[in-house]
GUNU-253032 format. One record per residue (C-alpha): residue in one letter; x, y, z. Coordinates in steps of 0.001 Angstrom, whole numbers, padded with zeros to 6 digits, always signed. Example, Ala and Ser with C-alpha at 12.3 -4.5 7.8 and 13.67 -1.06 7.14 Angstrom:
A+012300-004500+007800 S+013670-001060+007140 
***
This chain:
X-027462+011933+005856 X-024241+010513+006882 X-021073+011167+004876 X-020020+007862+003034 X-016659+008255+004028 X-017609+008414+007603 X-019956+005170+006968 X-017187+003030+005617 X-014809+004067+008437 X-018050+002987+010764 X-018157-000417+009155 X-014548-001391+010430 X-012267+000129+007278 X-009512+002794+007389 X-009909+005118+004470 X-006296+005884+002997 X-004538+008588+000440 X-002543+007260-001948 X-000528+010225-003077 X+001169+012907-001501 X+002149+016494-003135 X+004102+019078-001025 X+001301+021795-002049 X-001347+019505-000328 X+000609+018866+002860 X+001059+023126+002877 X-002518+024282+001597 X-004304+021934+004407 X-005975+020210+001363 X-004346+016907+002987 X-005587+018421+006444 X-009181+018948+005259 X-009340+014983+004099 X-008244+014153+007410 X-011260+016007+009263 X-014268+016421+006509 X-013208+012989+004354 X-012225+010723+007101 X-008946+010223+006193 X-006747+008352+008640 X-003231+007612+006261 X-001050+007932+003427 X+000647+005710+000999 X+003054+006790-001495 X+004972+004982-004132 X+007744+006286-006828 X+004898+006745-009218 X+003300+009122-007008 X+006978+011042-006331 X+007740+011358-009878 X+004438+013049-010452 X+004661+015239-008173 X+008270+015908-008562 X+007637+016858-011696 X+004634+017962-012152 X+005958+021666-010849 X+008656+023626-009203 X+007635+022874-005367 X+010524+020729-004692 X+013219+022871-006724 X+014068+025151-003785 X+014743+021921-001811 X+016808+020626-004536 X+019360+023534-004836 X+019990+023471-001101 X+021073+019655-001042 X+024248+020676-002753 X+026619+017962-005384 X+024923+014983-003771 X+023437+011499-005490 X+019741+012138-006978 X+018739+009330-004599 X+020091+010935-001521 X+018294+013864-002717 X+015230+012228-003234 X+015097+010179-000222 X+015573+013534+001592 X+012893+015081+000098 X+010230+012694+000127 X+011276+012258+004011 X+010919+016008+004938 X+007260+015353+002760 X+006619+012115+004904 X+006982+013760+008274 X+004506+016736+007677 X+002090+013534+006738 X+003149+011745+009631 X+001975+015149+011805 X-000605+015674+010167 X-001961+012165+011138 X-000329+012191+014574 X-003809+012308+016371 X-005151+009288+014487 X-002394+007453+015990 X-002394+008181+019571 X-005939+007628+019307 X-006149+004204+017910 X-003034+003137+020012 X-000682+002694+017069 X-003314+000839+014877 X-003645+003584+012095 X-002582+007246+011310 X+000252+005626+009182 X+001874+007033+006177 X+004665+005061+004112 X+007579+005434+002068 X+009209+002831-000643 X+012789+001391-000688 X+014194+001753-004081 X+012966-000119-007020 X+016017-000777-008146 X+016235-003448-004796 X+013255-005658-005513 X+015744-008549-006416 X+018329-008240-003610 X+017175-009071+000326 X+020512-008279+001851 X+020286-004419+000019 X+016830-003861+001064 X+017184-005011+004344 X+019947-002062+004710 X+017933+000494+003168 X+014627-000191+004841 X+016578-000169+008137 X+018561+003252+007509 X+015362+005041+005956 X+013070+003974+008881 X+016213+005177+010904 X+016535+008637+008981 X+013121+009067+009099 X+012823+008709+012937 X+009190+009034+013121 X+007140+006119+014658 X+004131+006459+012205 X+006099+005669+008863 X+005733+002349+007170 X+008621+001107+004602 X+007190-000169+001570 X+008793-003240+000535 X+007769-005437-002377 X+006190-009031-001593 X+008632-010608-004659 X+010493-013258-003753 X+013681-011389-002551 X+011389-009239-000583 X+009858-012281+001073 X+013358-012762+002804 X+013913-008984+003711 X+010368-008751+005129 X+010805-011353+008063 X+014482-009563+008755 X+012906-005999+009358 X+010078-006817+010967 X+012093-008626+013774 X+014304-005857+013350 X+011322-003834+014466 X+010998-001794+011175 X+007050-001141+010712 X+006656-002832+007213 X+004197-002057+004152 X+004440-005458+001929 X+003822-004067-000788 X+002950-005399-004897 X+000980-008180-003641 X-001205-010060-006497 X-002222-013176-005796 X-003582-015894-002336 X-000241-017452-002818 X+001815-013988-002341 X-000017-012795+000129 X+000311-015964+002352 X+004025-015472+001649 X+003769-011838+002706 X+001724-013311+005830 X+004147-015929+006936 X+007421-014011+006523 X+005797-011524+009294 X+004606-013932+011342 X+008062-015304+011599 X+009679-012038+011823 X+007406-011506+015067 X+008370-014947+016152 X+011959-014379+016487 X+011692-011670+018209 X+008942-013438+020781 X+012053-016282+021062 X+014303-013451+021449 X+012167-011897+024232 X+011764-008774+022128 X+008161-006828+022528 X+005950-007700+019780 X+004730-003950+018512 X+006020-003805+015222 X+003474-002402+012835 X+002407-003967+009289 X+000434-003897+006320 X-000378-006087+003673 X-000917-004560-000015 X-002969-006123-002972 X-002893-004496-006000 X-006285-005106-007963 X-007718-002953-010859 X-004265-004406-012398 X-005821-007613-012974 X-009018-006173-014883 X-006852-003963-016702 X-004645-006929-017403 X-007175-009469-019121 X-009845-006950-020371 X-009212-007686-023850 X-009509-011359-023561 X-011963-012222-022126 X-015470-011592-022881 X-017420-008330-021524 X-019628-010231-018941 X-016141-010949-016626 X-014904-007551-017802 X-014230-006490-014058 X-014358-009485-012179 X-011070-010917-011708 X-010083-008417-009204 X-013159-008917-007106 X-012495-013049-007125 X-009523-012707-006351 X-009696-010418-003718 X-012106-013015-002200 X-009462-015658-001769 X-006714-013335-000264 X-009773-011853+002289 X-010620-015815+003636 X-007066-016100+004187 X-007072-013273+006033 X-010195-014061+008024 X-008182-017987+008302 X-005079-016233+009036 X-007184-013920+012314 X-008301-017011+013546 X-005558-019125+013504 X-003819-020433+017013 X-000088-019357+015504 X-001561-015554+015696 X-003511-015804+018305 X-000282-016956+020511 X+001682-013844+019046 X-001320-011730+020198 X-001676-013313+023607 X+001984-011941+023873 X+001678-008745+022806 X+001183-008472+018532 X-001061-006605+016764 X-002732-007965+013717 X-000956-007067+009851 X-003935-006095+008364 X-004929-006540+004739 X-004980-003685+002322 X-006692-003092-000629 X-004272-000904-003167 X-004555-000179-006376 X-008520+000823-006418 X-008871+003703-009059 X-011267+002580-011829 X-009142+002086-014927 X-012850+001267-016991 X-014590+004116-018496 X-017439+002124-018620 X-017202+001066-015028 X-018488+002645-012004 X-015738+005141-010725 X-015833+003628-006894 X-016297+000340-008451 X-013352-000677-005815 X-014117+000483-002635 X-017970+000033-002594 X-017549-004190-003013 X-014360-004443-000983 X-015769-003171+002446 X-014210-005423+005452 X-013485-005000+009171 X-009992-004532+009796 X-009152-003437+006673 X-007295-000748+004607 X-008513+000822+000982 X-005873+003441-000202 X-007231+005504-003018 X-006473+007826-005253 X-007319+011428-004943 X-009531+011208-007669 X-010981+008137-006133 X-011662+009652-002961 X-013739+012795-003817 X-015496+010599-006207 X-016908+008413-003026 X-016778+010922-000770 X-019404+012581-003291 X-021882+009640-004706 X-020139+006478-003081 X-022121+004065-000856 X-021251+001875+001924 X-023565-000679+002432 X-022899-004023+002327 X-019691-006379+003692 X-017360-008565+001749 X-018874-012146+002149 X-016706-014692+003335 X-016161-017622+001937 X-018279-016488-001164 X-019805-019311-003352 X-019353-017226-006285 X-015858-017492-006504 X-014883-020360-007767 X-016862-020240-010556 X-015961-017169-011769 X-012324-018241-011520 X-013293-021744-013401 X-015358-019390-016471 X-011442-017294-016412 X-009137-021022-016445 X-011974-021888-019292 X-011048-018327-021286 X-007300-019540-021215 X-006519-017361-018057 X-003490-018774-015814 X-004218-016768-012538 X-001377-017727-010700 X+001106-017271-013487 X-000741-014150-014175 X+000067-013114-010592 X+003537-013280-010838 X+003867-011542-014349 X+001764-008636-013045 X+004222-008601-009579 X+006923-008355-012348 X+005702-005250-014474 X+004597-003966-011252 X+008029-003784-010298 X+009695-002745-013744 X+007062-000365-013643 X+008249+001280-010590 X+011552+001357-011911 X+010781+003459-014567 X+009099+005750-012625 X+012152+005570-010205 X+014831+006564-013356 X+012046+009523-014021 X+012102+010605-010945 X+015837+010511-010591 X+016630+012480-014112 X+014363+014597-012925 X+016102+015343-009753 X+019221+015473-011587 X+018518+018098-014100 X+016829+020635-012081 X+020525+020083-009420 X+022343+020529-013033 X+019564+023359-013881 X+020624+025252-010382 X+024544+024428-010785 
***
C-alpha cells in the first residue's frame, strides 16, 4: 500500500515541517522525514525557537561562544547556523524541482510587525547573513508588512507572507508580490524571486468554538480556506500573472499553516486530509505529521468554487460571527502572540549568556 505521505505529495502538495530542533537536524530524525515521510521543507516561527531553545541545553554551548552580544544577535545567529543544516538537508529537493521547493524559512522579529521601513532592513540583512538560496524570510501579511513585502520581493529577497487569516489578506499578500515582481520586470530585473503565501487556520475553530453551536464546531477554517483557494485558482489564471510568467516568474503558491488539531474530539489530521490542492503547501507539526504519515488518507481534492460555502459562512454571520473583523483580530493576537514568544525566547537567551558569564 502506498505511504500517505507519498500519496499527497502525488496529488500535487508539498508536505512541510513546521518546527526545527538542533537534536533533529543532528540525529537525522529531520533526515529520515525527508526520505521515509516525504518531506520536502521547513518552516519555523519564534514559537517554535523558544521551545526549542528552551526546552534543553543544545543551544547553550553556542550561547557561551557568542560572547557580551544583544540576545537578538545571538539568536538570529543561532537559529541561522540551525537554518542552514535544514537548508542542506533539503538541498536535493531543490535542485530537483528547479527552485520550486526544498525551502526552509526564518522570521523577522516580532517586535517589527508595525514598522515597513525596519523590516524591510532586517529581512534584507538576514536573507544576506544567511547567504543560502533556499531560505525564505517570514514576514507578517499585517498592514505594515503589506508595504515591506512588495520592497523585498523586488529586492529579490525570497519571501514567506506569513499570519495570513482571511480572502481579503491574502489578496493583499497576493498583490504586494505581484507588484514587487513588476518593478523589477519594469526594471529589467529577472523574475526568480521565490514566495509563499501562509494561512493560518485551526485559529479560527479554536477562536469561535465556544460560540457557536457543535454542528459548525470545525468549520470555519475549512470555509474559509475555500475562499482564499478560488482566489488562488482566480489569481493562476489571471492575464497579470500569466504576463509575469511569460517573462520569467514562478507562481507564490498558497500555504496552508497552522494545521495541528486543537479539538480533542476532532480527527487529529482533520487539516491536511480536506485541504489537499495542486500547487500547494501544508506545514505541520511534528505531531501532525507522524499522525498522517501513520492513519492519514489522501483521497479526495479541494473543490473549487464549492457551493457549500456560502452557506456555512451565512449559518456563522447568523450566530453573530464577523469573519472579516474576526480576521484581523486573530492577525493581531497572532502577532502579540509571537511577541511573547519572542521576549521568552530572548530572556531565555539572556540568562543562560548571564548563567555562562
Amino acid at each position: 500500500m502506498e505511504h500517505p505521505t507519498r500519496t499527497l505529495n502525488g496529488l500535487g502538495q508539498s508536505l512541510w515541517l513546521d518546527n526545527i530542533t538542533r537534536s533533529m537536524l543532528g540525529d537525522g530524525t529531520l533526515l529520515g522525514y525527508r526520505e521515509q515521510k516525504n518531506v520536502t521543507g521547513l518552516t519555523s516561527n519564534p514559537t517554535i525557537f523558544a521551545q526549542a531553545i528552551k526546552g534543553g541545553k543544545d543551544y547553550d554551548a553556542s550561547i557561551r561562544a557568542a560572547g557580551q552580544v544583544a540576545s537578538e544577535t545571538v539568536f538570529f545567529g543561532l537559529a541561522i547556523d540551525d537554518l542552514r543544516r535544514a537548508a542542506a538537508i533539503f538541498e536535493p529537493v531543490y535542485q530537483h524541482t528547479h527552485g520550486v521547493d526544498g525551502w526552509v524559512s526564518l522570521e523577522v522579529s516580532p517586535l517589527l510587525a508595525d514598522d515597513t521601513s525596519r523590516t524591510i532592513e532586517q529581512a534584507v540583512a538576514l536573507h544576506k547573513q544567511a547567504a543560502v538560496h533556499n531560505l525564505f524570510i517570514k514576514v507578517p501579511g499585517t498592514p505594515a508588512g503589506i508595504g515591506a513585502i512588495e520592497e523585498l520581493i523586488f529586492r529579490g529577497v525570497p519571501i514567506n507572507v506569513t499570519l495570513l487569516f482571511s480572502p481579503e489578506q491574502y489578496q493583499a499578500a497576493a498583490d504586494a508580490w505581484l507588484r514587487g515582481l513588476e518593478r523589477r520586470h519594469a526594471a529589467g530585473l529577472d523574475l526568480d524571486v521565490a514566495s509563499v503565501a501562509s494561512v493560518f487556520i485551526s485559529r479560527w475553530d479554536v477562536k469561535v468554538v465556544d460560540k457557536v453551536p457543535a454542528e459548525l464546531h470545525n468549520k470555519l477554517g475549512f470555509a474559509v480556506c475555500g475562499q482564499i483557494y478560488a482566489k488562488y485558482r482566480q489569481l493562476l489564471d489571471s492575464p497579470r500573472l500569466q504576463r509575469l510568467q511569460n517573462a520569467g516568474a514562478r507562481v507564490q503558491r498558497l500555504l496552508w499553516a497552522s494545521t495541528g488539531t486543537k479539538d480533542p474530539k476532532a480527527s487529529d489530521v482533520l487539516y491536511i486530509e480536506n485541504l489537499i490542492a495542486p500547487l500547494t503547501v501544508n506545514t505541520m507539526p511534528e505531531k501532525t505529521l507522524l499522525a498522517f504519515a501513520d492513519h492519514g488518507k489522501a483521497e479526495h481534492l479541494m473543490a473549487l468554487n464549492d457551493p457549500s460555502i456560502a452557506s456555512t459562512l451565512a449559518r456563522f454571520e447568523a450566530a453573530g460571527i464577523q469573519v472579516e473583523a474576526l480576521a484581523k483580530t486573530l492577525q493581531e493576537e497572532g502577532a502579540e502572540a509571537f511577541v511573547k514568544s519572542w521576549r521568552e525566547l530572548l530572556d531565555t537567551i539572556s540568562e543562560r549568556m548571564g548563567a555562562t558569564a
